[in-house]
C-alpha positions in Angstrom: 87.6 83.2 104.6 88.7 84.0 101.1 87.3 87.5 101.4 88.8 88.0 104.9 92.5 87.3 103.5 92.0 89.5 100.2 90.9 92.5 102.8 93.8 92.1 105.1 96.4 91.7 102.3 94.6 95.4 101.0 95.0 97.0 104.5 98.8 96.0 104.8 99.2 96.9 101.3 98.2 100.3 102.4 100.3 100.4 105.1 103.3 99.2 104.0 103.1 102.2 100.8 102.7 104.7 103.8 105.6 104.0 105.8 107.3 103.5 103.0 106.5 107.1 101.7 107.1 108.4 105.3 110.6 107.0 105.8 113.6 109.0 105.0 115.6 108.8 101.6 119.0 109.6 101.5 118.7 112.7 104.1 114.9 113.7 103.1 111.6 112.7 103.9 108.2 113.1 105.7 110.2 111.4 108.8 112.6 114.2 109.7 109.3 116.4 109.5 107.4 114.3 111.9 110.6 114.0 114.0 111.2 117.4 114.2 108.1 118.5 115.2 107.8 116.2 118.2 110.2 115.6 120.7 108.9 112.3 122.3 111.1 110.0 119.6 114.5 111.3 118.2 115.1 110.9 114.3 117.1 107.5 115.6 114.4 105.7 116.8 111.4 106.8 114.2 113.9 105.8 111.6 114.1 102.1 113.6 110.4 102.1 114.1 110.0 102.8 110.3 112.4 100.2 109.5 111.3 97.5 111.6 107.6 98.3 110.5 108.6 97.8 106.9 109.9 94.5 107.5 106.8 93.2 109.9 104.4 94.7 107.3 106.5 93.1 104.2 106.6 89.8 106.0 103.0 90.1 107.1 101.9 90.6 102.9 104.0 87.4 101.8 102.9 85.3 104.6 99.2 86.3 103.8 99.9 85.9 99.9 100.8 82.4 100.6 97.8 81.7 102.7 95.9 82.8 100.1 96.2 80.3 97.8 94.8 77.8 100.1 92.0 79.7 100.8 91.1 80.6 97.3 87.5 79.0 96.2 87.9 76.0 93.2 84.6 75.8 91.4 85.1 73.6 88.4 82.2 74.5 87.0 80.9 71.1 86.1 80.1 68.5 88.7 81.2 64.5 88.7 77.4 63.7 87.4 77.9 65.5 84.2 81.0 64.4 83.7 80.1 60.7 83.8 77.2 61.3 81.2 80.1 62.8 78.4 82.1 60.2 78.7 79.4 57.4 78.4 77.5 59.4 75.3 78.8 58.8 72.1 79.9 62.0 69.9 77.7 62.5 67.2 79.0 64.1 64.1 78.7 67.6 63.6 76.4 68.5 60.5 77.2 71.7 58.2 74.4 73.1 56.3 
């Protein structure tokens, strides 16, 4: 499950960079390119569908994020058994030669 979380929060991460990087700043942009080229969607609504992807794939990263840390795997490395037998056996003193 762990594994399935850490890919998906990689694949939005990727996403969310590239419409990032695609979206318009101040006037610029790969947007107005793509907008310009294609006369399906107006410069309007790519810039809405760029926004509101933003915000769905910035939600979608914090919302995995979180679910990751109940997902993560605790190993504590020793188990109960072990634990008992150091606190019943007495320390012996260490010995420098």
């Amino acid at each position: 499950m762990y594994v399935l979380v850490s890919i998906l929060i990689l694949v939005v991460c990727v996403l969310l960079a590239l419409v990032v990087l695609v979206q318009n700043s101040k006037g610029g942009g790969l947007a107005s390119n793509f907008a310009g080229s294609s006369q399906i969607m107006s410069v309007r609504k790519t810039a809405d569908f760029l926004e509101k992807a933003t915000w769905t794939l910035a939600i979608a990263l914090l919302v995995l994020s979180l679910f990751s840390v109940f997902v993560i795997p605790r190993y504590t490395g020793v188990n109960r058994q072990q634990t008992q037998q150091t606190q019943q056996a007495p320390m012996q003193p260490m010995h420098n030669n």
